[in-house]
C-alpha positions as CSV (number, residue, x, y, z in Angstrom):
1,X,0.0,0.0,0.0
2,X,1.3,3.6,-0.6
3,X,1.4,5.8,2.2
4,X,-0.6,8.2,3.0
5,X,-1.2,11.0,0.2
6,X,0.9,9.1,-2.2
7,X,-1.2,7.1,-5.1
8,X,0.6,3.1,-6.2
9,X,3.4,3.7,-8.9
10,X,2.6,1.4,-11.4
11,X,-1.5,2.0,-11.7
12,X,-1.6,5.1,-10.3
13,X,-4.2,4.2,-8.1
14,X,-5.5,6.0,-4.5
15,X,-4.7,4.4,-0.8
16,X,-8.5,4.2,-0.4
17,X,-9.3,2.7,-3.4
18,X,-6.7,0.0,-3.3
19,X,-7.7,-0.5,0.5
20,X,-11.4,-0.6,-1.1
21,X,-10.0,-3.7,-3.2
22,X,-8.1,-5.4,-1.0
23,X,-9.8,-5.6,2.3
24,X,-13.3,-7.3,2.4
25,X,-15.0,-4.8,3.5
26,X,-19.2,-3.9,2.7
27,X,-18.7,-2.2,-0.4
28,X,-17.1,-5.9,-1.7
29,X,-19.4,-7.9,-0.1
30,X,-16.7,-8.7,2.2
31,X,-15.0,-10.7,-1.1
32,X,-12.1,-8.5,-2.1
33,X,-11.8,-8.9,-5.8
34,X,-7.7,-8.5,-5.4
35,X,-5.2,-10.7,-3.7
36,X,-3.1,-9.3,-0.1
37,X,-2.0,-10.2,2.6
38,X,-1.0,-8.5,6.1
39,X,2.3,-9.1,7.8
40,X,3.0,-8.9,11.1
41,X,6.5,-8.8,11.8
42,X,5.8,-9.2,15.4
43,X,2.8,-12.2,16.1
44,X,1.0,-10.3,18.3
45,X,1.3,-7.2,16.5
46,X,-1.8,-5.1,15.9
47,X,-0.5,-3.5,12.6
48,X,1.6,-4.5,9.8
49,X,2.1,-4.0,5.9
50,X,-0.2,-5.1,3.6
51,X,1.2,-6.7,0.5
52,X,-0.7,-6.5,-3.0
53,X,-0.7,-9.5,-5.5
54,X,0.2,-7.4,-8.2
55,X,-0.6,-9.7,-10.9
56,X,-3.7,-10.1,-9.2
57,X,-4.5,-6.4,-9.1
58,X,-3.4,-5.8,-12.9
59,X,-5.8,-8.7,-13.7
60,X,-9.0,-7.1,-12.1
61,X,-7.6,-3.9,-13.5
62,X,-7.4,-5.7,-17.0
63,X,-11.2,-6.8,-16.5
64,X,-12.6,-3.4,-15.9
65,X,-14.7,-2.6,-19.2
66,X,-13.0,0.8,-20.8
67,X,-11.1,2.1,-18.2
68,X,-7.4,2.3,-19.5
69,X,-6.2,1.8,-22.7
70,X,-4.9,-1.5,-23.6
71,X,-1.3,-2.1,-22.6
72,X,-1.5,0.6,-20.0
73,X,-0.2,-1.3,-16.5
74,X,2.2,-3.2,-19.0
75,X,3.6,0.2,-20.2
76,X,3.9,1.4,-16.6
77,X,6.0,-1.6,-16.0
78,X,8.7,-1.3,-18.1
79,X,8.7,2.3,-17.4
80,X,9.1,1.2,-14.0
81,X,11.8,-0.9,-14.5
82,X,14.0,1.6,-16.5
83,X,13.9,4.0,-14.0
């Protein structure tokens, strides 16, 4: 998850709406549609860092009807990985 403020590199997408598709939640029907996980470095921690699929999360991306041109999250990859 990005902190606070900040939006996900390669998607561009919002704290809220990644935690909107990652934790189940009412507005999922408690089913989040993308793949985390939270981990606690300490076992009895109350907090920890949640870890996005990303595969997962370009797939429901991918799925969305007409919302980013084809190739898009690709694109952001490689960009990603030259920089």
């Amino acid at each position: 998850m990005p902190k606070v403020g900040e939006r996900e590199p390669i998607t561009k997408l919002s704290r809220s709406t990644l935690d909107r598709l990652t934790r189940p939640q009412p507005c999922n029907n408690f089913k989040p549609p993308v793949v985390s996980r939270c981990v606690r470095i300490q076992g009895g921690a109350r907090r920890g860092t949640r870890l996005i699929l990303l595969s997962s999360l370009l797939d429901f991306i991918s799925r969305q009807p007409g919302e980013l041109p084809a190739g898009y999250a690709e694109n952001r990859l490689a960009e990603q990985a030259q920089t």
